[in-house]
C-alpha positions as CSV (number, residue, x, y, z in Angstrom):
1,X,-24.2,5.2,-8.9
2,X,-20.1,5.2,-8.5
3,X,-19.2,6.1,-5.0
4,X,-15.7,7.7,-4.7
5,X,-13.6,7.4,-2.3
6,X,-10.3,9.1,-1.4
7,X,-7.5,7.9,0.7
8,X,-4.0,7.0,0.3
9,X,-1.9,3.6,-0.4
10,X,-0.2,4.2,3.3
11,X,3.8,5.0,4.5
12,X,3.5,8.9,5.5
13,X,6.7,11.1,5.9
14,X,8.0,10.9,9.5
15,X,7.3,14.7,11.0
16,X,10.4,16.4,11.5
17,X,9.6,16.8,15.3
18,X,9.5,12.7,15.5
19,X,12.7,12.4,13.5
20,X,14.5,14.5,15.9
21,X,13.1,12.9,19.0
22,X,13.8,9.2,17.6
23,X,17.3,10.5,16.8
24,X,18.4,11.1,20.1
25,X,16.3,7.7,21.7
26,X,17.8,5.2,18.7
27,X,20.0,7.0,16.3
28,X,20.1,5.6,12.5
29,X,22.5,2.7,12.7
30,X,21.7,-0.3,11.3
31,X,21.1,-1.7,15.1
32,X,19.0,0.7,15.5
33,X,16.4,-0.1,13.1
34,X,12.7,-1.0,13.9
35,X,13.0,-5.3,14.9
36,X,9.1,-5.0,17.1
37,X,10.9,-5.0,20.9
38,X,11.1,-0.8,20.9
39,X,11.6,0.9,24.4
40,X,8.4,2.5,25.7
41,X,9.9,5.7,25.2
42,X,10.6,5.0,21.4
43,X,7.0,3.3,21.3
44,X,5.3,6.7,22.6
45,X,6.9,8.8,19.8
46,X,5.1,6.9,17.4
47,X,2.1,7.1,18.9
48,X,2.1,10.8,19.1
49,X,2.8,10.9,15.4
50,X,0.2,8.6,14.3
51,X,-2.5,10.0,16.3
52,X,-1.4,13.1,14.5
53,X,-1.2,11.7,11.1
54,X,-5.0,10.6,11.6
55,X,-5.7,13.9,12.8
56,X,-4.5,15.6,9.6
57,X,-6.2,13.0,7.4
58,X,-9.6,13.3,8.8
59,X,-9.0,17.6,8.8
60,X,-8.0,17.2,5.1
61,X,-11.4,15.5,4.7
62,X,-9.8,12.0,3.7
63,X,-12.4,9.3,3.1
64,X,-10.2,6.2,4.6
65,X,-7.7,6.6,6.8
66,X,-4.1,5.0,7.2
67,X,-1.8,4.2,9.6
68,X,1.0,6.0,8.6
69,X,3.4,2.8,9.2
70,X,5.9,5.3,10.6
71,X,7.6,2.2,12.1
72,X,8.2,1.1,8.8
73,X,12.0,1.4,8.1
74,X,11.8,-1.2,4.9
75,X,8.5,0.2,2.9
76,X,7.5,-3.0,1.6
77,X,9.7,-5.7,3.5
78,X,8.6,-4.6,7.3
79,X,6.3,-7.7,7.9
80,X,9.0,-10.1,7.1
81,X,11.7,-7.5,8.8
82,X,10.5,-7.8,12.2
83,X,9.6,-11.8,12.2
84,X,11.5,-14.0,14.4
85,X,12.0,-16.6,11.3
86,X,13.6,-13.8,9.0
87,X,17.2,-12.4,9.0
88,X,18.0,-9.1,7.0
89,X,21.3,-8.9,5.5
90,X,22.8,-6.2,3.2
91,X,21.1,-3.1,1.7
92,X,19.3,-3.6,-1.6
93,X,17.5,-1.1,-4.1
94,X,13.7,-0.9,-4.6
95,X,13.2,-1.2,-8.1
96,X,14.8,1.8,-10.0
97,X,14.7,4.3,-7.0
98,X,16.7,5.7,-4.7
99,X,15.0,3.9,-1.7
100,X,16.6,0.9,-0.9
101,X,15.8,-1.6,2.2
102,X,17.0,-4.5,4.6
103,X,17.5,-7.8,2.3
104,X,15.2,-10.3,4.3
105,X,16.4,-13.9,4.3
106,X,13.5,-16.4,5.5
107,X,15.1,-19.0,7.5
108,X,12.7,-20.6,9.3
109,X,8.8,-21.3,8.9
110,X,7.0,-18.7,8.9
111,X,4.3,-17.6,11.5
112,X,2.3,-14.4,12.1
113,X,3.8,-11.6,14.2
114,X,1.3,-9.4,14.9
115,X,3.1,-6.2,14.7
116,X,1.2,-4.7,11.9
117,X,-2.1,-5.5,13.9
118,X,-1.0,-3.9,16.7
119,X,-0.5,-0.4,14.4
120,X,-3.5,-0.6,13.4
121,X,-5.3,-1.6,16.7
122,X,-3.6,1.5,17.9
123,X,-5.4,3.5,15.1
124,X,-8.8,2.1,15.4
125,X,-10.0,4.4,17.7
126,X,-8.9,7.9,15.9
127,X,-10.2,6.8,12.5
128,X,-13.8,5.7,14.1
129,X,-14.5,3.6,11.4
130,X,-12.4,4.6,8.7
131,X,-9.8,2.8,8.7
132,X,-7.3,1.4,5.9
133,X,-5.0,-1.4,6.2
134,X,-1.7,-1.3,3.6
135,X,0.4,-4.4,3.1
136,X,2.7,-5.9,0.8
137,X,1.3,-8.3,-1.3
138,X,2.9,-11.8,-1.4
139,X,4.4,-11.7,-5.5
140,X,5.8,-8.4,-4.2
141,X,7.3,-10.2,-1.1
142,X,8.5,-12.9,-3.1
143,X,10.6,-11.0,-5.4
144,X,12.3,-9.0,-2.9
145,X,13.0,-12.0,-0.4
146,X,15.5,-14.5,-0.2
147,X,14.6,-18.2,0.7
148,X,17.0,-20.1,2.9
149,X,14.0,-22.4,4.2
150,X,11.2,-24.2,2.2
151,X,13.3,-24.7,-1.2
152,X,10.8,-24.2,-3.6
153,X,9.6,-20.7,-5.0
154,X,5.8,-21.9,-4.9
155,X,6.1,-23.1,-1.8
156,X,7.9,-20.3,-0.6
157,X,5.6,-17.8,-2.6
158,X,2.8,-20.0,-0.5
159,X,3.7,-19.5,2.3
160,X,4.2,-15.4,2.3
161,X,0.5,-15.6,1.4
162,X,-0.6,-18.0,4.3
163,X,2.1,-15.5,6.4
164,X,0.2,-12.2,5.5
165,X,-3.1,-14.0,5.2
166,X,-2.6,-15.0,9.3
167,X,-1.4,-11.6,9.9
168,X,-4.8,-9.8,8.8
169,X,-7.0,-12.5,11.4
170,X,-5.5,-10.1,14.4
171,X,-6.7,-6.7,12.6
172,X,-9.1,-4.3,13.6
173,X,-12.4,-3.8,11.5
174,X,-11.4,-2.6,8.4
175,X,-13.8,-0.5,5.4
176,X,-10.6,-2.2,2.9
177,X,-7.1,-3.9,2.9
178,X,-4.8,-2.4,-0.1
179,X,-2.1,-5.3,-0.9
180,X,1.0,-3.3,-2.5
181,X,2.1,-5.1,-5.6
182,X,4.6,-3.1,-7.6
183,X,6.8,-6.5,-8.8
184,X,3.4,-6.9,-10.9
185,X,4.2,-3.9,-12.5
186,X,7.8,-4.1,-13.4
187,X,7.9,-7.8,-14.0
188,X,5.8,-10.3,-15.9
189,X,5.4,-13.6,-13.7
190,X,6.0,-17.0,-15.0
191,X,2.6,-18.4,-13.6
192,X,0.0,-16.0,-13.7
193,X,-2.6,-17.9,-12.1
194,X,-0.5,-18.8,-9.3
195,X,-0.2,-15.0,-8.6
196,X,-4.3,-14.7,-8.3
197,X,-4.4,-18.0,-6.4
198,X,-2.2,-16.6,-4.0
199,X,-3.7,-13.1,-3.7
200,X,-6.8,-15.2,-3.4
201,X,-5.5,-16.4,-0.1
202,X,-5.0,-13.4,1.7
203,X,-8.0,-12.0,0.2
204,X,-10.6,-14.3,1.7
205,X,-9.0,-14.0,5.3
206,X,-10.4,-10.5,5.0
207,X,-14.0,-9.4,5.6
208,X,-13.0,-6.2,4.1
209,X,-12.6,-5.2,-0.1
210,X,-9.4,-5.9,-0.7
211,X,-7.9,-3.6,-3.0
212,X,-4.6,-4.9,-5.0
213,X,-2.3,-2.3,-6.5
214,X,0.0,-2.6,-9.0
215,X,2.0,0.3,-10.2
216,X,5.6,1.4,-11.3
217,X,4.6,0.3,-14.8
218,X,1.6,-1.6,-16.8
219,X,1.0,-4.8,-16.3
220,X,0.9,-7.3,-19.0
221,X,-2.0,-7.9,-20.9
222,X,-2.4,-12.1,-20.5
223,X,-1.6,-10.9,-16.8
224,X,-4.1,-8.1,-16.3
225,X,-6.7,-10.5,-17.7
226,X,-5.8,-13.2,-15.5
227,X,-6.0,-11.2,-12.7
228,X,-9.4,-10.1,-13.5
229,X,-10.8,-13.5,-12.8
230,X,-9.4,-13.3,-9.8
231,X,-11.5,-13.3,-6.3
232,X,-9.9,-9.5,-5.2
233,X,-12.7,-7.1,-4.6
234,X,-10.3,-4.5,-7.1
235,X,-7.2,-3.5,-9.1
236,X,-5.3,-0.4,-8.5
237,X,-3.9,1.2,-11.4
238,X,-0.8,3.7,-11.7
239,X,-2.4,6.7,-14.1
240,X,1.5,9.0,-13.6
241,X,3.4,6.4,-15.3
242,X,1.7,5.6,-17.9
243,X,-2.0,6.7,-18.0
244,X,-2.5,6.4,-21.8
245,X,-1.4,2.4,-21.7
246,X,-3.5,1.9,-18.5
247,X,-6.4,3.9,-19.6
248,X,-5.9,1.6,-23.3
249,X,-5.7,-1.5,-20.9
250,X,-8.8,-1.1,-18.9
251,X,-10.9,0.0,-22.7
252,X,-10.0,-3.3,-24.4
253,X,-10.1,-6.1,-21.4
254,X,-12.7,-4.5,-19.2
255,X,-12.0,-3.3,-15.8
256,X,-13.4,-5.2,-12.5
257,X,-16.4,-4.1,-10.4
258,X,-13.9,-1.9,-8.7
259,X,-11.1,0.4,-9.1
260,X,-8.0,2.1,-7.6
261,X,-6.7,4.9,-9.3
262,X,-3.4,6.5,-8.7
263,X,-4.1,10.2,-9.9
264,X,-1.4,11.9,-7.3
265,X,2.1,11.4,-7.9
266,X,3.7,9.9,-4.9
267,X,7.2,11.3,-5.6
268,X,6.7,14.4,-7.0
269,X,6.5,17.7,-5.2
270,X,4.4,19.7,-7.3
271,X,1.0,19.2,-6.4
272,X,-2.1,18.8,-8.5
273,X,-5.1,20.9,-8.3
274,X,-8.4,18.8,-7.3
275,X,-9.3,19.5,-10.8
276,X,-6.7,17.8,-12.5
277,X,-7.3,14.8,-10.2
278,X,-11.2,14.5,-10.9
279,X,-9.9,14.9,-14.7
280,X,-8.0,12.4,-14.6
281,X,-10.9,10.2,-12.8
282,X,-13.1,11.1,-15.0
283,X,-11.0,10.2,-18.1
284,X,-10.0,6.6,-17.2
285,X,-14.0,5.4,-16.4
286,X,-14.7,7.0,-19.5
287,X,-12.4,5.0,-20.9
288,X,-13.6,1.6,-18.8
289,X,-16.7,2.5,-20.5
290,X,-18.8,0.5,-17.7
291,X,-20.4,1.0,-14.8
292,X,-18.1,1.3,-11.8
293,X,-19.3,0.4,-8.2
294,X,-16.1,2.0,-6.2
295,X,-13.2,4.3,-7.3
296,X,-10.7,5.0,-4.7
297,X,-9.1,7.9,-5.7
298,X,-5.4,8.0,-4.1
299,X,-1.9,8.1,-5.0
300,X,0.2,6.1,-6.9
301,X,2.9,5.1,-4.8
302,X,3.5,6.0,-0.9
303,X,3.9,9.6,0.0
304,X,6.9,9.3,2.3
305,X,8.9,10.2,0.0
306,X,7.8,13.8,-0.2
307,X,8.8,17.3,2.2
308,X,5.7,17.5,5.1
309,X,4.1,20.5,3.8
310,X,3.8,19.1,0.0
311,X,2.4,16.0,1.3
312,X,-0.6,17.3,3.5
313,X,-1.0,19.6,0.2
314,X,-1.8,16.7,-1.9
315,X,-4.1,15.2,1.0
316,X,-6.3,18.2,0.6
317,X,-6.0,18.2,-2.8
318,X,-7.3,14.2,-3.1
319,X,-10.0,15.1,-0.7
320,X,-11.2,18.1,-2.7
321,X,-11.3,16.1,-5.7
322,X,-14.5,14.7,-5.4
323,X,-16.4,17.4,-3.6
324,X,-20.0,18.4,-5.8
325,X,-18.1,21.4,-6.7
326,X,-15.2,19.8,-8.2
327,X,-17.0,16.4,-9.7
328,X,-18.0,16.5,-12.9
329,X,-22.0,17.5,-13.5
């Protein structure tokens, strides 16, 4: 039998409370931005939101748990942001967005920083067993990062792997590691199997499922088939871009033992009813046509993006979604 699970793919809206409290302690200059040294006094406003964020997910009835990488001033960038062998520079765009972030320059070898481990370690104990872990995944990192060190894009594209594969031997017990690859989505790399070798990497430093997510777009058929011969426990899938070309994907190459599917629109205020998220379920492993040992049920991007009150909407609405009530008989 499928087991669902709901959660989220991480990188929560900072409470308005914390915004004004980190306003006064650090301001929004550029100087001012998160580099892992904070003052205790900026450390313990964090705190107080994340033990609050886990709070809300477990009262919404969430089935893993995130972080909330309130810390997170770059959404995809922040491990390389805050290591000692990377410089940011000027402000670059996300994608086609209006989010843009600190342009990392690596400049030196690369060695874990822990920073992300010590978010979650701080976690552990208010999701009792449920927690998530979110991180960028290395293509991702790759395509947004600048090399001023090891000279060769497999090398470098190497070493981010090795980087966030070292990063995850500090973490907490985990129930599953989502690896956020949205470059996937939007661009069609040169050497596919170079991709899966390297999500390989980070994959087996994990005694977790490691869930990677691609979304933003649909990936490309040689691709998608590549990557499902690779050793990732699942793929994530973006059903609010596109659902029709995802949902014609997964019906002609198969889907793997797993899945991730992005039902709730991450950047989009109107929220959907638990109904039209279990549809939506429903109609893509009808469409896999095979049996499915895990469907995470979550959003397709992160939810930061969104007012407070819509966002914990849509938690309880992801929760509900695969209640007896709601599932489909």
């Amino acid at each position: 039998m499928t087991e669902y699970l709901t959660t989220t793919p991480g990188l929560y809206p900072l409470p308005d409370w914390a915004k004004e409290e980190l306003t006064d302690l650090k301001g929004h200059q550029k100087e001012d931005m998160i580099l892992g040294d904070e003052r205790a006094e900026i450390e313990a406003v964090y705190d107080r939101a994340r033990s609050e964020i886990l709070s809300t997910q477990r009262a919404a009835g969430l089935d893993l748990l995130v972080e909330g990488q309130y810390r997170w001033d770059d959404v995809l960038t922040h491990v390389l942001s805050v290591n000692e062998s990377v410089e940011t520079t000027g402000i670059a765009r996300y994608y086609d967005n209006n989010n843009f972030y600190r342009e990392p320059v690596v400049t030196d070898a690369l060695e874990p920083s822990g920073d992300v481990a010590d978010e979650l370690e701080a976690a552990s104990a208010f999701a009792d067993g449920t927690l998530q872990a979110v991180l960028p995944g290395p293509y991702s990192l790759a395509q947004l990062a600048d090399d001023d060190h090891y000279g060769d894009d497999g090398e470098f594209l190497a070493a981010l792997a090795d980087l966030l594969a070292g990063e995850t031997t500090a973490f907490p017990d985990l129930e599953a590691l989502v690896l956020l690859e949205p470059s996937l989505g939007v661009t069609d790399p040169d050497e596919p199997d170079r991709v899966c070798e390297v999500l390989e990497t980070v994959a087996d430093a994990v005694d977790a499922p490691v869930v990677v997510s691609a979304y933003w777009g649909v990936l490309e058929a040689d691709l998608y088939a590549t990557l499902l011969d690779a050793e990732v426990d699942a793929l994530g899938f973006d059903l609010v871009r596109a659902p029709e070309s995802v949902r014609s994907l997964a019906a002609e190459y198969g889907t793997p033992d797993s899945v991730a599917l992005g039902v709730v629109d991450g950047q989009n205020t109107r929220v959907e009813s638990p109904d039209e998220i279990r549809a939506a379920v429903d109609r893509f492993v009808d469409a896999a046509d095979g049996g499915l040992e895990t469907v995470y049920v979550t959003a397709n991007t992160g939810l930061f993006y969104l007012p407070t009150n819509r966002f914990e909407e849509k938690l309880e609405a992801l929760a509900r979604s695969t209640e007896p009530e709601v599932a489909r008989v």
